[in-house]
BAFI-3210 file (N, C-alpha, C; in Angstrom, 3 decimals, decimal comma, padded with zeros to 6 digits):
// residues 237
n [1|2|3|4|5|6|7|8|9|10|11|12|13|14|15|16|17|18|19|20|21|22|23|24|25|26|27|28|29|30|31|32|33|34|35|36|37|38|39|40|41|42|43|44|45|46|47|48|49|50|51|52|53|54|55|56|57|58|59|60|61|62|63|64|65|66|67|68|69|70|71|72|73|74|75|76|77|78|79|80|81|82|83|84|85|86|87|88|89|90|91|92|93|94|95|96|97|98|99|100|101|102|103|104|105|106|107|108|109|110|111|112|113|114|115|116|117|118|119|120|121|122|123|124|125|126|127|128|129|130|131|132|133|134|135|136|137|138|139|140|141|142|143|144|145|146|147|148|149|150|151|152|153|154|155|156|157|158|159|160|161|162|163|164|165|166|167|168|169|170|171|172|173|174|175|176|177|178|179|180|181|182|183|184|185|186|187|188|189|190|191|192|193|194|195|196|197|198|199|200|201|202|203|204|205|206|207|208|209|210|211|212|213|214|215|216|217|218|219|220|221|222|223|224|225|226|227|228|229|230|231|232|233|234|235|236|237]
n.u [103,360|100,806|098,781|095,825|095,374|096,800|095,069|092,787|093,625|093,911|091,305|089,968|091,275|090,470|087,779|087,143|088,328|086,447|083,322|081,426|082,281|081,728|081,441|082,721|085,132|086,275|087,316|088,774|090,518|091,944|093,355|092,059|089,380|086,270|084,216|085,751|085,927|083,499|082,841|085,030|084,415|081,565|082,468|084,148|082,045|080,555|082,209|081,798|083,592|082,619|079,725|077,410|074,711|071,645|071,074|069,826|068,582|070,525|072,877|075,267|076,109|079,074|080,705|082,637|083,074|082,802|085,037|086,450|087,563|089,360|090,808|091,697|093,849|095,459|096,306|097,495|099,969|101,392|101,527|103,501|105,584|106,234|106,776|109,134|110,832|111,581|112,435|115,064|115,826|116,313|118,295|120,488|120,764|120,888|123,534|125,428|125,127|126,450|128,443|131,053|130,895|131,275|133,589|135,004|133,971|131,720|128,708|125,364|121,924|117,934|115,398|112,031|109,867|108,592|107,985|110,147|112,422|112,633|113,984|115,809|117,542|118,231|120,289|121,974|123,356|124,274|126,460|128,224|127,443|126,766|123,805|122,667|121,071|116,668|114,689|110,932|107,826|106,154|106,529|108,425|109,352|111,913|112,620|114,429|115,640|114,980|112,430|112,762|111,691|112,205|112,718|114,617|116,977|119,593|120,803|122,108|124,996|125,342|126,066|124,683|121,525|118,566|116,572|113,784|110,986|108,145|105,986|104,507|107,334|108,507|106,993|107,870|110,938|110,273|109,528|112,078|114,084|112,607|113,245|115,846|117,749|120,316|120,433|122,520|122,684|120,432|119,852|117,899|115,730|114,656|116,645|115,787|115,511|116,553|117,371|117,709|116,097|114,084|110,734|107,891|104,993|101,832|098,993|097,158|096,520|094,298|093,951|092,630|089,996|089,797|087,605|085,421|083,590|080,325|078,760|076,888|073,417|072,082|070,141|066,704|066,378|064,588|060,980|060,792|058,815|056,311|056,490|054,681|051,937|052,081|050,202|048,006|047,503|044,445|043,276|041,010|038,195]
n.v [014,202|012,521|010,453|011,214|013,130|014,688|014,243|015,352|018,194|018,797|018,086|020,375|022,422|022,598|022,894|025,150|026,690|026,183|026,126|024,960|022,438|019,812|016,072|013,866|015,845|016,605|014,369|013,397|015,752|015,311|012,620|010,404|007,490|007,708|006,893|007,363|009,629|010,809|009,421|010,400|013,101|012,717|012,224|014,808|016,383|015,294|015,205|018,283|020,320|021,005|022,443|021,512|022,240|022,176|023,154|023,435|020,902|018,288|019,703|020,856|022,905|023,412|024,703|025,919|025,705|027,748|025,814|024,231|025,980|026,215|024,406|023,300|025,549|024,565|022,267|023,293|024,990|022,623|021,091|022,479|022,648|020,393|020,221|021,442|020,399|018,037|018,704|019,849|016,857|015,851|017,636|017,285|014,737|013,908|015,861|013,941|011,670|012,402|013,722|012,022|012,562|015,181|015,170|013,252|014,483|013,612|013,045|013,407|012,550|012,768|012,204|013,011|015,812|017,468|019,126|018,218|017,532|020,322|020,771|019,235|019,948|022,772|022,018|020,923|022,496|023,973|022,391|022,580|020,218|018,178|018,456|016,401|015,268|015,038|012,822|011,770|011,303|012,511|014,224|016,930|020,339|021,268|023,749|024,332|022,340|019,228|017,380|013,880|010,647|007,555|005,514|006,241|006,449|004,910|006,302|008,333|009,720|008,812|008,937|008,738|008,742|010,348|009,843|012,143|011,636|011,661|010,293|007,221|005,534|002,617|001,836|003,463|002,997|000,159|000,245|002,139|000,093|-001,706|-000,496|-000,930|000,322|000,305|-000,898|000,527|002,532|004,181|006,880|007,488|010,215|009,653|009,337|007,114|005,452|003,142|002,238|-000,740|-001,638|-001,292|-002,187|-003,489|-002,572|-004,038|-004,156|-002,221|000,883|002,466|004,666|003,860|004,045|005,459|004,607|002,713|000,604|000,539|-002,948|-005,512|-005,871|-008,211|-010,949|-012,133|-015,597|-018,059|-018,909|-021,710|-024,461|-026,120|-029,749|-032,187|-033,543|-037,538|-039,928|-041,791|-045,329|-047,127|-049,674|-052,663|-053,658]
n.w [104,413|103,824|101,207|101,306|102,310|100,519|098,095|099,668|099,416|097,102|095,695|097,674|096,344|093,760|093,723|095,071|092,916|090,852|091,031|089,925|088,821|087,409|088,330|086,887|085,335|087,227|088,090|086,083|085,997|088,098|087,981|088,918|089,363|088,243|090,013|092,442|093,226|093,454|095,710|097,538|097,431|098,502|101,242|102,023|101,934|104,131|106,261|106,964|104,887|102,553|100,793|098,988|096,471|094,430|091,379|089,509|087,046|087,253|088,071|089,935|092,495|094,092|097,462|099,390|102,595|106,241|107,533|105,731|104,400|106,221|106,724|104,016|104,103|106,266|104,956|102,823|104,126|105,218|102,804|101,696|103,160|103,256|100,345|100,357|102,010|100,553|098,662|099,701|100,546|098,356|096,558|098,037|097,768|095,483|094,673|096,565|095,075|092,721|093,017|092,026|089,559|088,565|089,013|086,793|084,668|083,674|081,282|081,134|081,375|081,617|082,334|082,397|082,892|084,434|087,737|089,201|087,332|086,686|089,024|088,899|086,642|087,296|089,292|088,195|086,338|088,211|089,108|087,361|085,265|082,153|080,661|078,167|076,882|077,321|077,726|077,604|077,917|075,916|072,917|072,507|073,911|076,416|078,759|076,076|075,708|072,749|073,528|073,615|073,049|074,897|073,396|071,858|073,184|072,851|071,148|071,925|073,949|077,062|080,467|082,423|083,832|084,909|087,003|086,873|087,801|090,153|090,480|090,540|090,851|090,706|088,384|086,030|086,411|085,371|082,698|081,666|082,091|080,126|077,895|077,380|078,994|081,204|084,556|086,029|085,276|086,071|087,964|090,757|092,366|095,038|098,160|099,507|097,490|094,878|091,634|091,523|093,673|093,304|092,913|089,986|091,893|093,388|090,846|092,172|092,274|093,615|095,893|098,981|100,828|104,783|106,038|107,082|105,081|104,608|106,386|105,204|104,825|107,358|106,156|107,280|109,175|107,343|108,114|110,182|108,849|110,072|110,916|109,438|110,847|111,595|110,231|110,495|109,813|108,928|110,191|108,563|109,431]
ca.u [101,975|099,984|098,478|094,926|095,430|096,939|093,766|091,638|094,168|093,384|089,818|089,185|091,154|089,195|085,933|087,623|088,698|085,392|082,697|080,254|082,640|080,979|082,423|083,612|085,640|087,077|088,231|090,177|091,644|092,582|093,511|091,153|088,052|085,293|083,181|086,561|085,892|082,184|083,157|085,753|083,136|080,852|083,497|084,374|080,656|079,556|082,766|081,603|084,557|082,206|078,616|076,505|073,662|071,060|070,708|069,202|068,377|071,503|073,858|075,593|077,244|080,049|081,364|083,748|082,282|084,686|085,280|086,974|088,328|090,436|091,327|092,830|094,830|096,448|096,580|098,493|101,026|101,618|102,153|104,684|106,519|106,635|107,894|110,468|111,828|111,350|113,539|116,605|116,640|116,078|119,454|121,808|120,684|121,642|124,917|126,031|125,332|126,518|129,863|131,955|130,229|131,938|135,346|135,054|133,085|130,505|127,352|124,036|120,753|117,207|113,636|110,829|109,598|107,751|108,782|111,147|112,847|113,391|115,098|117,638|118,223|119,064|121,151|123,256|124,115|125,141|127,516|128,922|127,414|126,605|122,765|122,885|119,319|116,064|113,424|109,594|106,502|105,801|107,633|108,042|110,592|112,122|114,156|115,461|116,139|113,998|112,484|113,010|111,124|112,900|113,504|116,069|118,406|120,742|121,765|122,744|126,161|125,401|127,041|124,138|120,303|118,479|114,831|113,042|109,734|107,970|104,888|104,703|108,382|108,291|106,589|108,574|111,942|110,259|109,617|113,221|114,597|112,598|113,870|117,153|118,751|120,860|119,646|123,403|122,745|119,599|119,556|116,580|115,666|115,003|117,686|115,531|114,941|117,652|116,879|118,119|115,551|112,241|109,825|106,593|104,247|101,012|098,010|095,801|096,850|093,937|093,796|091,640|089,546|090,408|086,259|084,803|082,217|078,983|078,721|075,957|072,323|071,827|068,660|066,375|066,261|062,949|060,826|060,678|057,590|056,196|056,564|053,287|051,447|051,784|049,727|047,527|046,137|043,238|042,731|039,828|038,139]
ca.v [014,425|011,126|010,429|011,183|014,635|015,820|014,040|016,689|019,558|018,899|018,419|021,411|023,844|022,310|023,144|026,497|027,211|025,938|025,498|023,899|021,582|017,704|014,735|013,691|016,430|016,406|012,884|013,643|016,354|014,632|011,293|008,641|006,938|008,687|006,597|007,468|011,003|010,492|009,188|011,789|014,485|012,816|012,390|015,928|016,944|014,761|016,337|019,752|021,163|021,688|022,284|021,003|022,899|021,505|024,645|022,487|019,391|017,498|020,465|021,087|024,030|023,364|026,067|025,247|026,231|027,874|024,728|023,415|026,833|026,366|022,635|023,910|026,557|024,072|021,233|023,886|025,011|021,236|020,764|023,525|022,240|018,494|020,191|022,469|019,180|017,022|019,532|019,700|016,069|015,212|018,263|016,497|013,435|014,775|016,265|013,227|010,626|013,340|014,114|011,493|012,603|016,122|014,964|012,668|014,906|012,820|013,027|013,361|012,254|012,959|011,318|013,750|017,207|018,077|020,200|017,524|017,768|021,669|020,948|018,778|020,804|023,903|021,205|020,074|023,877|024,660|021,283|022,633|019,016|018,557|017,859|015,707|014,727|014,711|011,712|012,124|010,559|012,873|015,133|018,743|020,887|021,269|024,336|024,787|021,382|018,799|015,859|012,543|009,269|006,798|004,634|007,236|006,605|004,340|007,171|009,362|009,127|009,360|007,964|008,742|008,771|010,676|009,500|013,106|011,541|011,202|009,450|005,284|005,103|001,179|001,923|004,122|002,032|-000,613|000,845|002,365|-000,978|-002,664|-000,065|-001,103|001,544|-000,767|-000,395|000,768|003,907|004,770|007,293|008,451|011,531|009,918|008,325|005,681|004,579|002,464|000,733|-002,429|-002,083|-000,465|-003,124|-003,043|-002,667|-004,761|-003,127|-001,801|002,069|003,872|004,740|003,359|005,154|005,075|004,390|001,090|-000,073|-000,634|-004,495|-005,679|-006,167|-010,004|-011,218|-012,988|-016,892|-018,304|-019,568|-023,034|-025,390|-027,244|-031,132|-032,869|-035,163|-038,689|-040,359|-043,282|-045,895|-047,423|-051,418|-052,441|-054,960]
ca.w [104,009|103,604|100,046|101,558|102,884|099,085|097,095|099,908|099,179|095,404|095,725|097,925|095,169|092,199|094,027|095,129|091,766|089,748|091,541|088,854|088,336|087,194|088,991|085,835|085,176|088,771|088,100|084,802|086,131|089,558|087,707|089,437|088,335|088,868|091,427|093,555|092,988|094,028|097,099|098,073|097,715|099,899|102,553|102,208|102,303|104,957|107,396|106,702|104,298|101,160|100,950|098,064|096,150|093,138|091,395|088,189|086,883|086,506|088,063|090,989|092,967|095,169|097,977|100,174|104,365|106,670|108,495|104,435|104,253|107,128|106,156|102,970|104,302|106,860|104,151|102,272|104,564|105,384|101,407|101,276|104,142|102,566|099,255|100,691|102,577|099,790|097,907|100,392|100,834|096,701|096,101|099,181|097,755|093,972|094,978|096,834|093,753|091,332|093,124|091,204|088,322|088,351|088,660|085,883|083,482|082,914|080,603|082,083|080,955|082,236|081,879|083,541|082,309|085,464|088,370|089,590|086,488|086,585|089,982|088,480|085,434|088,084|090,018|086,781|086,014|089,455|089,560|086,445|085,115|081,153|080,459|077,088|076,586|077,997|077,578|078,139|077,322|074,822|072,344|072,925|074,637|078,193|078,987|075,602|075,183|072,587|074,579|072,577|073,219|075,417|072,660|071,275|074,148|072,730|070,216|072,735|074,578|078,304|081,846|083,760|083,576|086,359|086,836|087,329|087,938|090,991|090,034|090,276|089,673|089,759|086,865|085,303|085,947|084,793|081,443|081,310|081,735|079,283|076,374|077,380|079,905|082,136|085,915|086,893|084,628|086,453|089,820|091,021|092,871|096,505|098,609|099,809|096,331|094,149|090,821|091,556|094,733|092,879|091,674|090,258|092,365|092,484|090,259|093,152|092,354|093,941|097,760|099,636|102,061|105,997|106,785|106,610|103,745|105,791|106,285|104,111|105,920|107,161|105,860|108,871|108,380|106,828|109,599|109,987|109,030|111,224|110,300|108,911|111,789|111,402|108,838|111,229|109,058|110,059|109,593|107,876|110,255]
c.u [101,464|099,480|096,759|094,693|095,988|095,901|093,223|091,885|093,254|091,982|089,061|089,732|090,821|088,637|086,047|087,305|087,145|084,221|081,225|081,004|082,132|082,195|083,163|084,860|086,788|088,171|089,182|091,095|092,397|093,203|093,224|089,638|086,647|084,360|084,165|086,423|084,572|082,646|083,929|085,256|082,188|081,200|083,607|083,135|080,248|080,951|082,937|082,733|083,430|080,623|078,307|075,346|072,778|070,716|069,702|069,351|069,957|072,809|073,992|076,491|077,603|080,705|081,624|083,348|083,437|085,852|086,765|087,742|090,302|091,164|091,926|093,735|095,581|096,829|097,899|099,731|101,772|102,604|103,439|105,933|107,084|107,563|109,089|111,488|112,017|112,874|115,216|116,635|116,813|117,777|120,522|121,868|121,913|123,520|125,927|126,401|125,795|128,382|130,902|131,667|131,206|133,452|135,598|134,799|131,989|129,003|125,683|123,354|119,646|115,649|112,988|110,693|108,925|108,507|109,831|112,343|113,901|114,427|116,577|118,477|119,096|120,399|122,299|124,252|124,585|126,272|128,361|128,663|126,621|125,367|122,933|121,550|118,364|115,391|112,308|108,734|105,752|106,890|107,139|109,482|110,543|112,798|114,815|115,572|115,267|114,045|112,281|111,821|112,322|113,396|114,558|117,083|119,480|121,517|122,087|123,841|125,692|126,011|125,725|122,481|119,513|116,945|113,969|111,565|109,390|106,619|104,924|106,545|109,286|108,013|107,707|110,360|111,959|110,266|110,519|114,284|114,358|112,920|115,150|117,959|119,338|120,653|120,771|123,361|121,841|119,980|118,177|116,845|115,728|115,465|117,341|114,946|116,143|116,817|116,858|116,659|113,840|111,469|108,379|105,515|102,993|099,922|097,068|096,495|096,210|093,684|092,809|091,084|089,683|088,948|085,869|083,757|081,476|078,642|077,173|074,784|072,204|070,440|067,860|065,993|064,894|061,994|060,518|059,274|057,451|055,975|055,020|053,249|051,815|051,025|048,913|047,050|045,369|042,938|041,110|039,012|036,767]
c.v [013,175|011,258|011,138|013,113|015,398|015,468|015,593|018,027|019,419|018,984|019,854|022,977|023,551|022,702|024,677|027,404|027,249|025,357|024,585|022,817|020,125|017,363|014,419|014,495|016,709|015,013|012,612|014,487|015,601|013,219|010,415|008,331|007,661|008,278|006,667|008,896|011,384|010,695|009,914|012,781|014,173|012,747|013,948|016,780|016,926|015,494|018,019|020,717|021,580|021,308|022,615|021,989|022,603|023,097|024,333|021,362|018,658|018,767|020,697|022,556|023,619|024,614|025,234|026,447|026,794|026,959|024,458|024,960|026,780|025,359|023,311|024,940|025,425|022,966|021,998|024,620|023,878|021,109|021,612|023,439|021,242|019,058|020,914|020,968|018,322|017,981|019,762|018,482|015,847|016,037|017,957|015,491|013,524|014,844|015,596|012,230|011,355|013,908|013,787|012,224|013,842|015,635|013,948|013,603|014,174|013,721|012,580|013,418|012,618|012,517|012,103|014,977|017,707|019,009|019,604|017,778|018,999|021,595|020,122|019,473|021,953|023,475|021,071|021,317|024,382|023,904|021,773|020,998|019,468|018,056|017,487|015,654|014,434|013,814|011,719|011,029|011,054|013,883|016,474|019,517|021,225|022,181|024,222|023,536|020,439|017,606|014,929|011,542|008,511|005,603|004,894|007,167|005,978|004,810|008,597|008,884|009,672|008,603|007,538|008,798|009,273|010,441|010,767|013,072|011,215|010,431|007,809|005,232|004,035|001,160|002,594|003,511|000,610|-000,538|001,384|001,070|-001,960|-001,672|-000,133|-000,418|000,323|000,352|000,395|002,377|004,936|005,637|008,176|009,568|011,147|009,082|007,407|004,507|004,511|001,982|-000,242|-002,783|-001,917|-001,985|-002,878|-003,434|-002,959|-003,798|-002,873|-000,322|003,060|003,966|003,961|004,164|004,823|004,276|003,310|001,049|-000,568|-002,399|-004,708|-006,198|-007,617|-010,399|-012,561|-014,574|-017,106|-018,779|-021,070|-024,000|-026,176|-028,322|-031,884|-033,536|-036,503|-039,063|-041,807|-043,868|-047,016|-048,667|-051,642|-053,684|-056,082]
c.w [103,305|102,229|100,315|101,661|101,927|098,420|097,787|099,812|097,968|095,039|096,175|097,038|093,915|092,640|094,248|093,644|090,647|090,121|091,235|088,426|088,139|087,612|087,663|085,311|086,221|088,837|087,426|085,138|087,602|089,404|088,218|089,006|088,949|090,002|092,249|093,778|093,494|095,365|097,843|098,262|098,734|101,089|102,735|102,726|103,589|106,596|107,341|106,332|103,516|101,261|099,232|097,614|094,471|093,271|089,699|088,073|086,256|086,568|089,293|091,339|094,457|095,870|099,043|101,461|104,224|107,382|107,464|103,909|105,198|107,214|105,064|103,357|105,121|105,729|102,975|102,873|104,482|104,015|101,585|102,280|103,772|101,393|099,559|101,131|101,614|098,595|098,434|099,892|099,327|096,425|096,799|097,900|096,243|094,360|095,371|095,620|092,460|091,705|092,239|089,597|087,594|087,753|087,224|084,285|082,946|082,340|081,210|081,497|081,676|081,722|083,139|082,742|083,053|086,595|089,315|088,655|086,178|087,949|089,727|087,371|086,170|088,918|089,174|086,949|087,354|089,755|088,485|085,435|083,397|080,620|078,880|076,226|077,585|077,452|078,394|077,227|075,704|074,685|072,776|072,917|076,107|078,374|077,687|075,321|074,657|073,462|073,689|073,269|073,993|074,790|072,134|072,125|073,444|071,657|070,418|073,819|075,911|079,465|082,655|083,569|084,783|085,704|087,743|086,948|089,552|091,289|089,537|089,910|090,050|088,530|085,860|085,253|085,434|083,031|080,693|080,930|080,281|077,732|076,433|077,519|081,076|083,478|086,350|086,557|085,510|087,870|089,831|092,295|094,836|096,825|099,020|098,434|095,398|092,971|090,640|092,837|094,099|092,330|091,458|091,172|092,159|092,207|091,414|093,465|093,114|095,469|098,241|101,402|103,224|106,438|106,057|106,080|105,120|105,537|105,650|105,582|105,859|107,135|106,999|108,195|108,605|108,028|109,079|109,736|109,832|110,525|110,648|110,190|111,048|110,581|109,751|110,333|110,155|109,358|109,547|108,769|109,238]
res [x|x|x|x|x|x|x|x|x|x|x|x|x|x|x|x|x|x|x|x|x|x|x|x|x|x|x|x|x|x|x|x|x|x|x|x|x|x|x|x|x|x|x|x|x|x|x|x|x|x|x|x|x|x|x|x|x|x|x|x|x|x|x|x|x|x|x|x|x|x|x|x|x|x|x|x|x|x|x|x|x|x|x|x|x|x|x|x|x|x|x|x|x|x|x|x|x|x|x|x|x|x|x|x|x|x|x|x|x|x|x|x|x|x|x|x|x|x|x|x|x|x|x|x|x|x|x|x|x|x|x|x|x|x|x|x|x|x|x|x|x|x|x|x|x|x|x|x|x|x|x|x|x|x|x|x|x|x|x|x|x|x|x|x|x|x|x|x|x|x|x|x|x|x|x|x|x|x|x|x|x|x|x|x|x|x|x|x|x|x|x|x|x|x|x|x|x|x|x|x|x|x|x|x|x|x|x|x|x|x|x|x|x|x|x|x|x|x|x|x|x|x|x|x|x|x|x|x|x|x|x|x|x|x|x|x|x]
***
């Protein structure tokens, strides 16, 4: 499932869900800037998922056709197909880089608190494996367990560090590295991703739409003057 085709899942159950919702509000909760959030609505509009309505000055009502009815229902099977698969291969993947781990007894760490997260926590306890500490962005709790700051690692004994994020995570092993988690500690969740291989990626985070920016209008060239006559002078006899 392409990055494009979950923004229009997400868009069409915000509008579902709230259908006075302000662009602004759409954008915070959807995390992109809001003239990207603009523009996604009028895409959506203009291929007849969601129809538009001024119901006051400075208010909108969004309702989603049946055309954008029937686009979200397949956009949501789709999803639920991606995460089901995304979930085998992430618990192979687990089980394989976690094998040695058993026989050793090793100490297991975890950075994430999202629903990646809960699948490794269920993973640990089924390996018989010993979760130690989690690390998050912010404090709280996870399951029972408190979440620390990632600067607190180096006063926790662990073997292993599992990166249960799936959001930018260049970013996020870059940020592990620089509080001083050595890369060999790190495994992440999918098998085509290593920490020695992740780097950051360059700042141009937000999609970019498949349809081409209209080419700018070419302005017609000036017309040309016509060049002065000659100038005869006339001898004075």
């Amino acid at each position: 499932m392409d990055v494009e085709s979950q923004r229009d899942l997400q868009l069409l159950e915000a509008l579902e869900q709230e259908a006075t919702i302000t662009q602004r509000a759409l954008a915070t909760r959807l995390g992109i800037a809001l003239g990207l959030a603009n523009l996604y609505l009028k895409r959506l509009i203009r291929k007849g998922y969601v129809k538009c309505v001024t119901v006051a000055p400075n208010r909108l009502v969004y309702s989603l056709t049946p055309r954008g009815l029937s686009r979200k229902a397949r956009l949501t099977y789709e999803f639920m197909k991606y995460s089901l698969d995304f979930y085998r291969d992430a618990r192979r993947h687990l089980r394989q880089s976690l094998a040695t781990a058993v026989a050793r007894r090793n100490r297991v760490a975890m950075y994430g608190t999202g629903d990646a997260a809960e699948l490794v926590f269920l993973l640990l306890r089924d390996m018989g494996l010993e979760l130690v500490a989690v690390f998050g962005d912010e404090r709280g709790t996870f399951l029972g367990f408190p979440v620390r700051p990632v600067g607190e690692h180096a006063d926790v004994d662990y073997d292993v560090l599992i990166v249960a994020a799936l959001d930018r995570p260049a970013g996020t092993v870059k940020r592990l590295v620089a509080a001083g988690i050595a890369r060999d500690k790190l495994l992440m969740l999918h098998a085509g991703l290593t920490p020695a291989a992740v780097r950051p990626a360059p700042a141009a985070a937000e999609p970019v739409l498949s349809e081409p920016l209209p080419e700018p209008a070419l302005s017609e060239p000036a017309a040309e003057r016509p060049e002065p006559a000659p100038v005869r002078r006339v001898s004075s006899s």
